[in-house]
N, C-alpha and C positions, 0 to 999 in steps of 0.2 A: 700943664702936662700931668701933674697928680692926680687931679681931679680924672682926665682922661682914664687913669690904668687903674684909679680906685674901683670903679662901680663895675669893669670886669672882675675886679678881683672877687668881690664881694659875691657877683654873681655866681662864679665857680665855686666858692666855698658853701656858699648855699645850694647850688646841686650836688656837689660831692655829698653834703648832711646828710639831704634826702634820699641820698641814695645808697649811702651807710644804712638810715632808718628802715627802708626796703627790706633789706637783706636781713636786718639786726632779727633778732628774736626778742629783744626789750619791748618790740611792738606788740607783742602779746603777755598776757597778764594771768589769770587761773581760773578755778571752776573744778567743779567736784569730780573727781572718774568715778568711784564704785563708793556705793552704788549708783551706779549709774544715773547722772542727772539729764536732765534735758537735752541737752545740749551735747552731754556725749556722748547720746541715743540718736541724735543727729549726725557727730562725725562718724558713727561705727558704722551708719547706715540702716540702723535698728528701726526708725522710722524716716519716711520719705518725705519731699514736698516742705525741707524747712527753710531753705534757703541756702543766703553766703553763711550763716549760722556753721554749715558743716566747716567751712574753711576759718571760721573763727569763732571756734566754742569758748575759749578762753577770753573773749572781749567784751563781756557783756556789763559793761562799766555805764554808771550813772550817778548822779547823786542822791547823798546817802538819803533813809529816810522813804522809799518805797517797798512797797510788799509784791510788787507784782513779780512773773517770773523774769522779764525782760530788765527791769530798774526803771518800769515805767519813761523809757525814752522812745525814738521813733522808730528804730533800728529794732530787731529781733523779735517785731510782735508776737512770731508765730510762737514761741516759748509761751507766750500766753492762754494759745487756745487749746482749750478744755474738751474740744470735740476731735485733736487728734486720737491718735493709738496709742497715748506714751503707756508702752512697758512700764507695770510697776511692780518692783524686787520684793519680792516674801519677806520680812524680816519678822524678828524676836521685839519684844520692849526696848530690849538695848541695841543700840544700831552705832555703827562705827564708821562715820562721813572722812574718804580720802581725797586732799586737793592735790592740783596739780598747779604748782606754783614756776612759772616761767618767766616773771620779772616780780622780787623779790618786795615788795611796796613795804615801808615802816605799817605798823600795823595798831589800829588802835583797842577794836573788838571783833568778835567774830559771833553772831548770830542764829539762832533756827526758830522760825517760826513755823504753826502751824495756823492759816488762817491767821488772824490780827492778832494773837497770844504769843509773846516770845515764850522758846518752851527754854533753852540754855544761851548761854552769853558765857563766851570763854574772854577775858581781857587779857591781853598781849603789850599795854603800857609802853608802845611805840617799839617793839623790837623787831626785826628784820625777818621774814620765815625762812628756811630752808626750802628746797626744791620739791617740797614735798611737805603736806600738813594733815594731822589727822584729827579729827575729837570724839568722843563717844558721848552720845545722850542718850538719856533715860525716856522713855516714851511711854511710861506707866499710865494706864487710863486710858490709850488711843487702840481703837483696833477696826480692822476693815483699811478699804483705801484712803490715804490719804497724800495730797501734796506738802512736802515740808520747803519752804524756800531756807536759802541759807544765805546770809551777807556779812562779806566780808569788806568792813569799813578803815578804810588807808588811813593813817595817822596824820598822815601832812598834807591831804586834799581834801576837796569839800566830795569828792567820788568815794564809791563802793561796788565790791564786783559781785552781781548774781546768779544766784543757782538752784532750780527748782527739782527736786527731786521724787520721782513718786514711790509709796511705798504701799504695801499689802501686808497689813499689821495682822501676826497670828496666822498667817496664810500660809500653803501648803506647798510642795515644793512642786518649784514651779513647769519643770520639765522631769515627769516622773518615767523609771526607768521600766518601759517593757519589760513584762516577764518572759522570758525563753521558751520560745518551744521549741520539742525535735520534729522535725518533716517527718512522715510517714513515707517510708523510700516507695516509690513504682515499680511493680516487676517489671522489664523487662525480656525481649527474648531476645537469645545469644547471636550474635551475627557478627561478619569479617570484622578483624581489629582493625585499626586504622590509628597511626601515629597523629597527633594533632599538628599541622603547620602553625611555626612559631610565629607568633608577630610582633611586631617593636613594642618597648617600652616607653611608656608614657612618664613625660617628665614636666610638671604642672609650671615650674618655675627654673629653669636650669642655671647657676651661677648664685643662687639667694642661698642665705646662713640662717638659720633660727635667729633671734634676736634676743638681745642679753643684754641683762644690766653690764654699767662698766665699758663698754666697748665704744672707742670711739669711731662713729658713719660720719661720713663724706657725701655730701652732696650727689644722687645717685643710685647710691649703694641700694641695693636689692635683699628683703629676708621675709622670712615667715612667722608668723604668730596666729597661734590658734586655728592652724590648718589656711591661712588666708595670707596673701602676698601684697609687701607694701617697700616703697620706694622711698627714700630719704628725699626731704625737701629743703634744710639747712641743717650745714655739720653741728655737730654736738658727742658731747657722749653721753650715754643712755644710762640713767637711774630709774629706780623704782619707784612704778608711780609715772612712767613715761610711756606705755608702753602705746606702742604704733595706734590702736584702734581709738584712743582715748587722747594723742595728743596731734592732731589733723596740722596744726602748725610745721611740725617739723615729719610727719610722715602723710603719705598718702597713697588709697588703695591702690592697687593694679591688677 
């Protein structure tokens, strides 16, 4: 009779995990928001055609030891190809790479290459990151476009999570602001006034909040960011460094 009620048991405990695992957010891990790497140019919608990549920009894990944008596994080819549109950000020499950390990995180094030349290695000696990680490198020497990958290698796995980033060294800024003109008004000639009939007002998203660090959403929950409307995917509460466009895991457009 043991035997009987063991192997249900066992079974239930093992769809319960999995389906802990489902819902959990530990299933996803990090990758660069701004500027904007690969992959976050794929969740914001910035370029098309990348895949499940938009639903999981933060999983681009392989073992360590590759230069490719993907970690060289089978999963995320498209981060590799060179014939898309990736958007690359204007930047200065010094440029200031921000992750988006959502399962917290012991950490043993953190990487940038350009091309087969490491350019910086930040070592981290197995310490835990925060929800958020930043570094600054020096890019003295580099100008025009270039891709920098960045890897971040886990302290207690033989994994590392990738991030390829493109940048436009010395470039110019990249959405430059028209200059203002005034219309030259049209005469017109005088004829009967006429009150204008009112008509409704347009309401893009009705029930959504701006979104803000600190706040904790609920599964659901409706807000804006950057003029653009996004829908909570699993509760959390929102820090910097999380914001909707950049972390597809836990929001998605609408």
């Amino acid at each position: 009779m043991k035997r009987r009620f063991t192997l249900p048991a066992l079974t239930v405990a093992a769809v319960t995990g999995s389906m802990f695992v489902a819902v959990s957010p530990a299933s996803a891990h990090g990758y660069i928001s701004s500027p904007p790497s690969r992959q976050a140019n794929c969740a914001s919608g910035a370029v098309s055609g990348c895949g499940d990549i938009v639903y999981e920009p933060q999983s681009v894990e392989n073992p360590k030891g590759s230069t490719q944008c993907n970690g060289g596994g089978s999963r995320f080819t498209v981060l590799n190809d060179n014939s898309k549109a990736w958007p690359a950000a204007n930047v200065g020499s010094s440029v200031t790479f921000n992750w988006v950390i959502t399962a917290r990995h012991a950490t043993s180094t953190w990487e940038y290459f350009i091309g087969n030349k490491l350019v910086a290695s930040f070592n981290d000696n197995g310490a835990q990151p925060g929800a958020s990680k930043s570094h600054t490198v020096n890019f003295s020497g580099y100008s025009g476009r270039q891709t920098v990958l960045a890897r971040w290698n886990v302290a207690d796995t033989i994994n590392a999570f990738y991030s390829c980033v493109d940048l436009n060294f010395g470039g110019g800024t990249s959405n430059p602001t028209p200059t203002p003109t005034t219309p030259t008004p049209t005469p017109t000639t005088p004829g009967p006034t006429s009150s204008p009939t009112p008509g409704p007002t347009a309401t893009s998203n009705p029930g959504a909040t701006t979104w803000a660090a600190g706040t904790a959403y609920k599964v659901g929950d409706r807000v804006t960011y950057s003029g653009k409307s996004y829908q909570c995917r699993q509760a959390h509460t929102a820090i910097t460094g999380w914001e909707p466009p950049y972390v597809a895991a836990l929001w998605t457009a609408v």
